[in-house]
C-alpha positions as CSV (number, residue, x, y, z in Angstrom):
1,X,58.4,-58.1,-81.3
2,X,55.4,-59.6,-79.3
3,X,54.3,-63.0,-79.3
4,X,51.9,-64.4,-81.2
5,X,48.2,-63.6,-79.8
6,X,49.8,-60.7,-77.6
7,X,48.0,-57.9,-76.1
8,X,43.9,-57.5,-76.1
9,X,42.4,-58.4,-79.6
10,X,39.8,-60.6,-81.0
11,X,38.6,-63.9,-80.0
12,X,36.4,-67.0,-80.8
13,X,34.8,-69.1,-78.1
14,X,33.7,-72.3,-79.0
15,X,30.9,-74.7,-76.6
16,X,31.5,-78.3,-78.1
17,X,28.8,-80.2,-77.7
18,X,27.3,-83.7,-78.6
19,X,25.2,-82.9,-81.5
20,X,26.4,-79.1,-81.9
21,X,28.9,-76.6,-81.7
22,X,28.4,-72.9,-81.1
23,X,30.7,-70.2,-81.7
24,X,30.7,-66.5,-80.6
25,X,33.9,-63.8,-81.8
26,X,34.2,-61.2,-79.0
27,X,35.9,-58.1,-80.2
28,X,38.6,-56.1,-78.1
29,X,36.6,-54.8,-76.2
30,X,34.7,-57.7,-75.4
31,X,31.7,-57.0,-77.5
32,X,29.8,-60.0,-79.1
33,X,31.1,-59.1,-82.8
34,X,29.5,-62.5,-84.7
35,X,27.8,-66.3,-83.7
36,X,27.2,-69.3,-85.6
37,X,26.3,-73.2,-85.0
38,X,27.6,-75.8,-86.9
39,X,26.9,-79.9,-86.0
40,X,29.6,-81.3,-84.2
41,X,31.7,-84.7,-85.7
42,X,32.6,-86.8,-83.2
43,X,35.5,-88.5,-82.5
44,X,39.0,-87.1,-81.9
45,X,39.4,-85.8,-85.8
46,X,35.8,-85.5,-86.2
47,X,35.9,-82.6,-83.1
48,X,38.5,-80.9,-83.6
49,X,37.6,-80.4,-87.5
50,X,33.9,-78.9,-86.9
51,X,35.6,-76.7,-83.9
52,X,38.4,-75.7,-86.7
53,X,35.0,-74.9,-89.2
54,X,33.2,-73.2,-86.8
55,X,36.6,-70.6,-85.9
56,X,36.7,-70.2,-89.4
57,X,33.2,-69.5,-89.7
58,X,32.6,-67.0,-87.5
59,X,35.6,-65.1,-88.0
60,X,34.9,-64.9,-91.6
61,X,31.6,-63.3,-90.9
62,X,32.9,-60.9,-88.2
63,X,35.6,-59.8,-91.2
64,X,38.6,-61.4,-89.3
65,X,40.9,-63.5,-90.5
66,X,42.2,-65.8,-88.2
67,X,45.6,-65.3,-88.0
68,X,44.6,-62.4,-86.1
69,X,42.5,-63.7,-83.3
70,X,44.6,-63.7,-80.2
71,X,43.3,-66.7,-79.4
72,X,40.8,-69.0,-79.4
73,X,38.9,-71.0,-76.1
74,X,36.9,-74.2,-76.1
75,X,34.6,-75.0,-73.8
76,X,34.2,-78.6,-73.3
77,X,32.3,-81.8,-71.8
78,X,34.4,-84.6,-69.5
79,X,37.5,-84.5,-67.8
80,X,39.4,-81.6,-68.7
81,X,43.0,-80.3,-67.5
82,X,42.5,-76.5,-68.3
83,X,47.2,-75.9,-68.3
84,X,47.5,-79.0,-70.6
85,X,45.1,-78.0,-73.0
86,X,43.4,-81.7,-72.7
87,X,40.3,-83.4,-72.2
88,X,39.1,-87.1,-71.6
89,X,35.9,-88.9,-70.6
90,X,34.1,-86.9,-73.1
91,X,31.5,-89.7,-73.9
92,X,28.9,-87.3,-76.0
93,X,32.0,-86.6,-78.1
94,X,33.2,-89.7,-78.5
95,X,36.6,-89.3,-76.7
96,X,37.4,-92.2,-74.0
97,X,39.6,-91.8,-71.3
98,X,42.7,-91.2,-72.8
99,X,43.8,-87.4,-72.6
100,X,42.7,-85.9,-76.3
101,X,45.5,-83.0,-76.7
102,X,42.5,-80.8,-77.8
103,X,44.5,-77.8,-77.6
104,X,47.5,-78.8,-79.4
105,X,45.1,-80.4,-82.2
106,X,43.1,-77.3,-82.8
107,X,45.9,-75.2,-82.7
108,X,47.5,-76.7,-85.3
109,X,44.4,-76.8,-87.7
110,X,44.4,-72.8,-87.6
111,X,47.6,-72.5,-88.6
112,X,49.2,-72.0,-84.5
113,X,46.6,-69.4,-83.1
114,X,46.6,-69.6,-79.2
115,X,44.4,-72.6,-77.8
116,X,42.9,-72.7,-74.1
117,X,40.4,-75.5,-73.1
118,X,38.0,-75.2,-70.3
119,X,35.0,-77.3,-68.6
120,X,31.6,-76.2,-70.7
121,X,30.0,-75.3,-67.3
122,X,32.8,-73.0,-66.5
123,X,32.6,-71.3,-69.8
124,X,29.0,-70.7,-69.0
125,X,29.6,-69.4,-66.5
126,X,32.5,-66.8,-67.4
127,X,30.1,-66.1,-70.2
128,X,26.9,-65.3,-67.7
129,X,29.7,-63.2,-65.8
130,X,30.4,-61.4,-68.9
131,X,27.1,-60.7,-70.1
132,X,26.6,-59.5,-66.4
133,X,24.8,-56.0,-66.2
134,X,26.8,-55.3,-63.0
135,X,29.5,-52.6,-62.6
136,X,31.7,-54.4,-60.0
137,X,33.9,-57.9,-60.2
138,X,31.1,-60.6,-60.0
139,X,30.1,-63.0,-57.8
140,X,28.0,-65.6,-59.8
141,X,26.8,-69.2,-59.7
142,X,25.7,-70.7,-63.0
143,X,23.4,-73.3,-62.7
144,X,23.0,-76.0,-65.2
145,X,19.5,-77.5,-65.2
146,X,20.4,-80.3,-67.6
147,X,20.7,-83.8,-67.6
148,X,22.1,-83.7,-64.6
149,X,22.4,-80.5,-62.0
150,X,25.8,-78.8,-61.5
151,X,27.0,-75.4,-61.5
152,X,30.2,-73.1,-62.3
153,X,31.2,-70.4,-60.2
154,X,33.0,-66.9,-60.7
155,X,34.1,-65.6,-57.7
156,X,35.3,-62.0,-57.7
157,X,35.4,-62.0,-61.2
158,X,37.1,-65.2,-61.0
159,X,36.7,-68.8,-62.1
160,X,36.8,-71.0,-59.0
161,X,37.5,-74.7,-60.2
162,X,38.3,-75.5,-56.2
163,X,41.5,-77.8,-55.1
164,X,39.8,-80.6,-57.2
165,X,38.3,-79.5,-60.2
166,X,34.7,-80.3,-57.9
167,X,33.8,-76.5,-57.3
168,X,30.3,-76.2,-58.0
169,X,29.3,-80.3,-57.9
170,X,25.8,-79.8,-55.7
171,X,24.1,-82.0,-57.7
172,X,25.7,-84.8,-56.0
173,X,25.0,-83.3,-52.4
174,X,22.5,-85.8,-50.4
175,X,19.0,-84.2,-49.5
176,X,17.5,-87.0,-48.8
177,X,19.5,-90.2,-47.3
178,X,16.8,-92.7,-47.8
179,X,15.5,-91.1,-51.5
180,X,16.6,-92.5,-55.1
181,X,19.7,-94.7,-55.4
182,X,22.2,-91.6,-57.9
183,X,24.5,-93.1,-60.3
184,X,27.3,-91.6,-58.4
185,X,26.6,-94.6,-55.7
186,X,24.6,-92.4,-52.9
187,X,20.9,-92.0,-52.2
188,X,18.8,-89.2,-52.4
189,X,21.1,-86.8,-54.5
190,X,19.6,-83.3,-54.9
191,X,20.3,-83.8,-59.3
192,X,17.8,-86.7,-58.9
193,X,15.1,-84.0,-58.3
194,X,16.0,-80.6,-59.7
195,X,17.7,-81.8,-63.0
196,X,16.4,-81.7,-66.3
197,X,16.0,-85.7,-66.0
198,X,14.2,-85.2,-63.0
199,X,11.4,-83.5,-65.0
200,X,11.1,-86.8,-67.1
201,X,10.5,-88.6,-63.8
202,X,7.9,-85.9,-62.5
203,X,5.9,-86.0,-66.0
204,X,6.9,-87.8,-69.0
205,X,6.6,-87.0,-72.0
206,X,3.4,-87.8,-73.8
207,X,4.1,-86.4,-76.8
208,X,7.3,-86.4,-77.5
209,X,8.4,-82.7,-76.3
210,X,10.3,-82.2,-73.7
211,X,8.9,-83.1,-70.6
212,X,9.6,-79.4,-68.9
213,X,7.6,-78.1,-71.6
214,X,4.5,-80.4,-71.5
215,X,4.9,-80.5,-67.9
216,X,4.7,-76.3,-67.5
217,X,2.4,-75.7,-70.6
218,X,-0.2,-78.4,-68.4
219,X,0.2,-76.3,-65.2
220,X,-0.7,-73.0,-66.7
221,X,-3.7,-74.8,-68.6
222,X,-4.8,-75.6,-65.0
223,X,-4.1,-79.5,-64.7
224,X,-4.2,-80.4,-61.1
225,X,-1.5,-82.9,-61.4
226,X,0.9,-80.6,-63.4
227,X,0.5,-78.0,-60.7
228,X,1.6,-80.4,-57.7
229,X,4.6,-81.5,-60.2
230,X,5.7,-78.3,-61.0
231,X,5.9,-77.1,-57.5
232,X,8.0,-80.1,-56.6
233,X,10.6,-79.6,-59.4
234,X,10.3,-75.8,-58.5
235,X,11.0,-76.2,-54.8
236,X,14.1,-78.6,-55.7
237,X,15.5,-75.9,-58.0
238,X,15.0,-73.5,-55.1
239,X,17.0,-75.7,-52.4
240,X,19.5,-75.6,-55.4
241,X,20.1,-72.1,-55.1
242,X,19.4,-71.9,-51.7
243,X,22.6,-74.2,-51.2
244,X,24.4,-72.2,-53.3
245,X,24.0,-68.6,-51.5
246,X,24.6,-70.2,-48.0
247,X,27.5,-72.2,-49.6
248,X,29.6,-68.9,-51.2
249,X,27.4,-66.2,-50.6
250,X,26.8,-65.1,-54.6
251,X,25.2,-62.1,-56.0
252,X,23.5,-63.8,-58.8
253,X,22.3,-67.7,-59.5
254,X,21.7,-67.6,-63.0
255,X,19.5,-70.7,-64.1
256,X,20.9,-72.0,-67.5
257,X,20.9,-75.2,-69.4
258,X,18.2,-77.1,-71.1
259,X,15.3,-76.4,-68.7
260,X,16.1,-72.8,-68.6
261,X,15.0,-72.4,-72.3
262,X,11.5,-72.5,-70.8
263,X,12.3,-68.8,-69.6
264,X,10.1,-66.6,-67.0
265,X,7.7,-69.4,-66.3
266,X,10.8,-71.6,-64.8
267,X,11.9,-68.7,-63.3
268,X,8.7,-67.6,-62.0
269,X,7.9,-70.5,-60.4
270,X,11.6,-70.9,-58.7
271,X,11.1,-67.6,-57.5
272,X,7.7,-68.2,-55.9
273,X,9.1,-71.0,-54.1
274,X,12.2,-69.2,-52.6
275,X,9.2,-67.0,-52.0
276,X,7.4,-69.4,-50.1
277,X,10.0,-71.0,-47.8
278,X,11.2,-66.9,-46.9
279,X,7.9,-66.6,-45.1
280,X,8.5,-69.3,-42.4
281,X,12.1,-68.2,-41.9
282,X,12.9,-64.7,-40.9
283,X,17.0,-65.8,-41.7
284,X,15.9,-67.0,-45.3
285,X,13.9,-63.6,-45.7
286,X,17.0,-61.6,-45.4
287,X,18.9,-63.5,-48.1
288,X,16.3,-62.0,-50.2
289,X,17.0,-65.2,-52.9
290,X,14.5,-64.5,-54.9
291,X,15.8,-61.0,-56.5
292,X,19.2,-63.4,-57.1
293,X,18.1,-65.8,-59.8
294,X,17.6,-64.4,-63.3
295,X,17.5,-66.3,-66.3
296,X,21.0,-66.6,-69.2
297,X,20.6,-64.4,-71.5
298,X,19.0,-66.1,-74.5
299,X,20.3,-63.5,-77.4
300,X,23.7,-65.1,-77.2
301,X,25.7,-68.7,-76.8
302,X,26.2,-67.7,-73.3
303,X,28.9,-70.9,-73.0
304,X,30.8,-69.9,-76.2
305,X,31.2,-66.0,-74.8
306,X,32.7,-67.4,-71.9
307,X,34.9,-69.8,-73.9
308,X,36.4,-66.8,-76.0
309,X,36.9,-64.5,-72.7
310,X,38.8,-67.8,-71.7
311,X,40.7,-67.4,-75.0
312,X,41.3,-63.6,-74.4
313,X,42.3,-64.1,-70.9
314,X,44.7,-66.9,-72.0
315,X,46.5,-63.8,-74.1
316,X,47.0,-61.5,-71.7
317,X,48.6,-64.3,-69.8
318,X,50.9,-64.7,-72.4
319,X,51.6,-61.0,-72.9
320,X,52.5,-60.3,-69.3
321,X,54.9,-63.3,-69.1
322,X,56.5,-62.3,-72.5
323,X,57.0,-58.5,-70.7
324,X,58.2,-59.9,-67.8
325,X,60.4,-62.1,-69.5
326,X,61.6,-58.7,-72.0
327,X,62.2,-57.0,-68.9
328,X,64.0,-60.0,-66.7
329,X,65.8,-62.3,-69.2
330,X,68.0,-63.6,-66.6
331,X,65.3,-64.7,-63.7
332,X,67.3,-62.1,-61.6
């Protein structure tokens, strides 16, 4: 007899966020099988419930039940410890700094499927990984251009976290000692300049949109002012990735997060800038950066595909240690 959520099979990925959650059901074969969205509840009963709707959800319109899913993976804001299944400091979900047993919780709900909880920029990306048109193990950075400016890596097809969980943090790497005073406590942080927020600072808002938006839509019109502006937050994006290749070397930066959603003009102008700075720098040139950004792929929940491969992979974890166990009961 194998153990529950044995073997390769179905399974949902969630990405929990403040105001929603997404859901994706990758089949056996990894294929994206069903996706939905539901508005997250906050709170420690009010998460795991809308992430216990949302499995139901989507398996129900895939045509699984879920007593079938090998598992299930939940990608996650704040502090989380991936091999207890916990999370904490997840303000936007309204979960303080005591360890919420996520894991345990959501199992429960769903009747003792599998659980696995990961950090939502690692999901993202495992996910970007996944949806990866590339026939060898990946090397990939996933760059969040959000509210702030962090990014997950996959490293020979595998998730680095690094020895303390701070893989990935460039955001809070100083480019300029004597710039803006970061939240974190130093000056002149690069997130203070390439993040989403940084936008707001460039150009705010006059209308209410986001500022990327009005900000890019007023440099294609021909705006002066936008142009200088975009070029700024373009070159910052591009030191991003630049720091990135030179750090670990990656085949791919993929640009993701909220800014991201403004598609090939973000990506367009990032390029043009790596572009730029290649000319003066015959070293820089033979990086070729530019051919390494690309956008995440906007058909899917890029963050919830990487939660379920999280869920999958979490299976075949199981699996082997049950065969090991079958085939060496006594440790011997």
């Amino acid at each position: 007899m194998a153990p529950p959520g044995a073997g390769t099979g179905p399974a949902v990925g969630l990405d929990v966020g403040g105001t929603k959650t997404l859901a994706a059901l990758l089949g056996p074969h990894g294929e994206v099988l069903a996706q939905t969205r539901l508005t997250t509840e906050l709170g420690r009963e009010g998460v795991v419930a809308s992430a216990a709707a949302a499995v139901r959800g989507v398996a129900q319109q895939a045509g699984v039940a879920v007593g079938d899913l090998v598992g299930v993976g939940v990608g996650v804001p704040g502090l989380v410890e991936p091999e207890a299944g916990t999370v904490r400091h997840a303000v936007n979900l309204g979960l303080d700094g005591d360890p919420t047993p996520l894991a345990a919780l959501l199992s429960g709900t769903l009747g003792g499927v599998p659980v696995a909880v990961e950090n939502d920029l690692n999901v993202a990306a495992l996910g970007a990984a996944h949806l990866a048109d590339d026939d060898r193990p990946v090397d990939l950075a996933f760059l969040a251009l959000g509210t702030g400016l962090a990014a997950g890596l996959v490293i020979d097809g595998r998730l680095r976290r690094g020895e303390g969980g701070a893989a990935g943090e460039i955001g809070h790497v100083p480019v300029d000692p004597a710039g803006l005073l970061c939240p974190c406590g130093q000056r002149g942080c690069l997130e203070l300049y390439a993040s989403g927020s940084a936008v707001s600072r460039l150009w705010p808002s006059r209308t209410g949109r986001p500022a990327p938006l009005e900000l890019f839509e007023a440099a294609a019109a021909g705006d002066p002012a936008a142009r200088v502006a975009r070029r700024r937050y373009a070159s910052a994006v591009a030191a991003a990735v630049r720091m990135l290749v030179l750090a670990v070397d990656v085949r791919h930066v993929v640009l993701g997060g909220g800014v991201a959603q403004l598609g090939d003009p973000l990506l367009d102008a990032v390029r043009e800038a790596l572009a730029d700075e290649a000319r003066t720098s015959r070293f820089i040139e033979s990086l070729h950066l530019p051919e390494r950004v690309r956008l995440a792929p906007g058909r899917v929940p890029v963050a919830a595909v990487g939660a379920a491969v999280v869920g999958q992979q979490a299976a075949a974890a199981r699996a082997l240690a049950f065969s090991a166990e079958r085939t060496n009961p006594n440790g011997a």
